[in-house]
Steps between C-alpha positions, in 0.01 A plus 500: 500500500122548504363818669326356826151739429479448122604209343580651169738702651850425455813638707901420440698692734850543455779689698484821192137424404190398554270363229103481465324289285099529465364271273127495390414212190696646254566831614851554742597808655834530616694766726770528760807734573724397280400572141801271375422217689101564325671501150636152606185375595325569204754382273510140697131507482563545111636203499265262610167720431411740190534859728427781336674796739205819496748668662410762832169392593167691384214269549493164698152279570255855425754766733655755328850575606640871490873583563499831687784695654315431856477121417284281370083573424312183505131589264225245380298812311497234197397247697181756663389591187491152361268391817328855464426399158415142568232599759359765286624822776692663246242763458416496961544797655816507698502525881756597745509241769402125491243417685246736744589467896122462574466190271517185685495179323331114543390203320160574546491833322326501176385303226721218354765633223377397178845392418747364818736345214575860386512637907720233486713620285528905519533458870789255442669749206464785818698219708765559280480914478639501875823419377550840409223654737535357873195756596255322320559157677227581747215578269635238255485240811137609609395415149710151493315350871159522252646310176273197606172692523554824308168733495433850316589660790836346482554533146421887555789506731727363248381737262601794728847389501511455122353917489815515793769331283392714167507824735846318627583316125874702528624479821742240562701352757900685525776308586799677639876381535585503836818359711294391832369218532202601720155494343298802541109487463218755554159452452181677568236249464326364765 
């Protein structure tokens, strides 16, 4: 069955195992708890599809994936310095937090970006860094509610958290097993 919040999500559920499918073009990522019942997935996939089996999971869609004895370390440090490179910050001086308290933000603020087709698209590619960085969906959100009138101003903002993310470009997000089911989640941010 389809995952209700993400379409390319697949789930089978049996009585000794659960299954989950995620499938993206031509890419498919498969887990669950039984690795047998996995083995027979891939070979009935085999069957109908040319699967090549990468084995334990590495990278998937720009994240990095780590095996550690704690669990599981979710990094996109490839996918920084690609958009560090791409926006010419490889060489920006690195800064400890994301964006300054005192700065407030609005859509009158500065001169017109030269370029809203490339706001555009950095602040989208940040979009997709809070997979494996929650914290930065604030700042990263700020910057978003401006995509239709970015300014200077605004594109200085998204520079700080491009100097943030190459300060940040190796911490990830870690995944422990865990038998409860309750959800756990701290934040600081206002």
């Amino acid at each position: 069955m389809n995952s209700c919040s993400d379409t390319s999500l697949f789930i089978c559920r049996h009585s000794s195992a659960s299954l989950f499918l995620l499938v993206y073009v031509n890419d498919i990522l498969i887990t669950g708890s039984n690795p047998l019942a996995i083995s027979q997935l891939i070979t009935n996939l085999s069957h109908e599809f040319p699967v090549k089996d990468l084995g334990h999971l590495k990278y998937f869609l720009g994240m990095e994936a780590h095996q550690l004895a704690e669990g599981l370390l979710l990094l996109q440090s490839q996918y920084i310095f690609n958009l560090l490179q791409r926006t010419n910050m490889l060489d920006a001086k690195p800064v400890s937090s994301l964006m300054l308290s005192s700065q407030k933000l609005s859509l009158v603020s500065g001169a017109p970006y030269s370029d809203p087709s490339n706001y555009h698209s950095i602040v989208g590619a940040l979009q997709y860094l809070s997979l494996t960085r929650p914290y930065i969906s604030f700042t990263v959100n700020k910057v978003c509610q401006l995509m239709h009138q970015p300014t200077d101003e605004h594109w200085t903002v998204v520079k700080r958290i491009l100097r943030y993310l190459k300060f940040s470009i190796h911490f990830g997000l870690l995944i422990k097993p865990s038998t409860s089911t309750q959800l756990s989640i701290y934040s600081d941010a206002d």
